[in-house]
N, C-alpha and C positions, 0 to 999 in steps of 0.2 A: 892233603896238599894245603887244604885250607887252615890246618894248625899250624905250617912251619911259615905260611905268609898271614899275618894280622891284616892285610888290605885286600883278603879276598874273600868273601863271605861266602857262608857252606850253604848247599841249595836246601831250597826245602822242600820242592816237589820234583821228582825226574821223569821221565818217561821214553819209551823206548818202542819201536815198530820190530816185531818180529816175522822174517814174510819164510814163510816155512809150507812144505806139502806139496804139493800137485799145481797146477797153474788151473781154473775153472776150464778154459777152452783154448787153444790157442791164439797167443797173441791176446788175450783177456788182459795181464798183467795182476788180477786175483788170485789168488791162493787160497785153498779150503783149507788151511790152518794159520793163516796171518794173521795177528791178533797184536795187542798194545798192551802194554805192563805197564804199570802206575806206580810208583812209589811216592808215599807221604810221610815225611817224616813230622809233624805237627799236624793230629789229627784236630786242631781246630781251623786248620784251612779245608774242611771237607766241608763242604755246604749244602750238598745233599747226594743222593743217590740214585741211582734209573736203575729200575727193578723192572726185572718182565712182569706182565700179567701171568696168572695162573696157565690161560686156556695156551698163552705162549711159549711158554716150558714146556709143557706135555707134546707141544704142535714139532716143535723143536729136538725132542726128547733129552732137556734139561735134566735133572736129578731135583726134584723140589723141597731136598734135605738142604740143600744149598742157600736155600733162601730165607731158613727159619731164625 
């Protein structure tokens, strides 16, 4: 869209709520697999990153190949 209009400029960061799975309890409005997707297309808008700790991976049972 943004190539065929010159006065619309193309995002550079999107993001997206996906609410997906089971509800935790009734009437909760959580979901055990609602999670948010991130797209960056200019990876020098990333200014940093939230890593788990180690002992929080394992607690969680993360994959800690994930993080190398």
């Amino acid at each position: 869209m943004a190539e065929s209009d010159s006065t619309v400029l193309p995002y550079e960061t999107v993001r997206a709520l996906f609410v997906e799975g089971n509800e935790l309890y009734e009437g909760a409005g959580f979901y055990d697999k609602t999670h948010v997707q991130i797209c960056v297309r200019d990876q020098s808008k990333i200014y940093g990153v939230l890593r788990l700790p180690g002992w929080h991976q394992k607690a969680l049972g993360i994959d800690q190949e994930l993080y190398v």
